[in-house]
C-alpha angles and dihedrals in degrees: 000000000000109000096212121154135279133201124230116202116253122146094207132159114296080284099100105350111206093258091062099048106089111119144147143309141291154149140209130180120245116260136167126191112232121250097260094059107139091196088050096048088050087041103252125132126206134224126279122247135175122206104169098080142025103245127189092206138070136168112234127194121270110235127167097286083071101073095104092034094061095041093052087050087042091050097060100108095222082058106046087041090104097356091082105012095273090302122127105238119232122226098251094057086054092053091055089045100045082045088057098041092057086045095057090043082083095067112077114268101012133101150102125261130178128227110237143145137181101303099017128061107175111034089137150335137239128187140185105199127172123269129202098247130087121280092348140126133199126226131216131180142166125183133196104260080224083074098049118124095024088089100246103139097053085055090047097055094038089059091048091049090052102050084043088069088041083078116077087214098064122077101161141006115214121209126180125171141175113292085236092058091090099165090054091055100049083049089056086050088047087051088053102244128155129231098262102180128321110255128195122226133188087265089050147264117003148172137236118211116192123197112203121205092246099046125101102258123200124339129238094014123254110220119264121234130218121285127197 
């Protein structure tokens, strides 16, 4: 499967305009705090791990050291094909958005990680990112296109969807991407998520997906991969 990038709906300051916002692929496994939780009831959420396998990869958390990290993964032309309508993106516009992104790390439930492992640290990229409606969180991803066809994306944007309803203050993640983004659509359908309304950007006609808390998921799981 081609691990091209998918676009998940926010209407945010002219940092990353909803037209620019479709991205890669990922995957999270689906996860739910009990209700005696003591960080849920405060609104924390706590870091993702997962103990079933042994997994190469983890998703750390961007922070301002990041900025050329980010701009050298962006520039790849496969990834900045729908990410930014087709448009390389120039290195000041990363450092806003990666700005933005660490600023918004501080709300529950929100954030940037990186994918990484032993010898690569930025094989991809995954965000939760507010959206203007109510109770709701957008998801980005890219991905190198090195990594495509492992799954990792599918496992990127499922961890990221699970952390998202960690958080008591999600109840649904929105994604949209070009109709002739074929392979970001078939990874919204993978992550279980329904047509929600057709959408037009500035590279054509596109869809918006929504996964609800309550709803299935993916299935089968994809497995989760370590947040911190």
């Amino acid at each position: 499967m081609v691990e091209a990038c998918f676009h998940l709906e926010l209407h945010l300051p002219p940092i990353w305009p909803p037209s620019s916002v479709r991205c890669g692929c990922a995957a999270v496994v689906w996860e739910r705090p009990g209700k005696g939780n003591a960080d849920v009831k405060r609104g924390n959420v706590s870091p993702i791990r997962e103990t079933q396998t042994k997994d190469r990869w983890r998703l750390r958390a961007a922070n301002l050291n990041d900025i050329d990290g980010l701009h050298a993964l962006a520039s790849n032309p496969l990834v900045y094909r729908y990410l930014f309508d087709g448009a390389l993106p120039d290195k000041e516009y990363i450092t806003r958005l990666l700005t933005q992104s660490v600023a918004n790390a501080g709300e529950t439930g929100l954030g940037m990680w990186f994918l990484d492992d032993v010898s690569t640290r930025y094989a991809g990229c995954v965000e939760l990112r507010p959206h203007p409606s109510p109770r709701s969180a957008e998801l980005i991803y890219l991905l190198d296109p090195r990594y495509w066809g492992q799954g990792l994306a599918l496992r990127m944007a499922w961890t990221a969807i699970t952390y998202a309803f960690l958080s008591s203050q999600i109840d649904s993640v929105i994604a949209g991407a070009d109709l002739t983004n074929i392979a970001s659509i078939s990874v919204m359908r993978h992550l279980g998520m329904r047509f929600h309304k057709d959408v037009q950007y500035p590279l054509g006609a596109g869809v918006e997906y929504v996964l609800h808390r309550d709803d299935l998921g993916p299935v089968p799981k994809p497995v989760l991969i370590s947040l911190s």
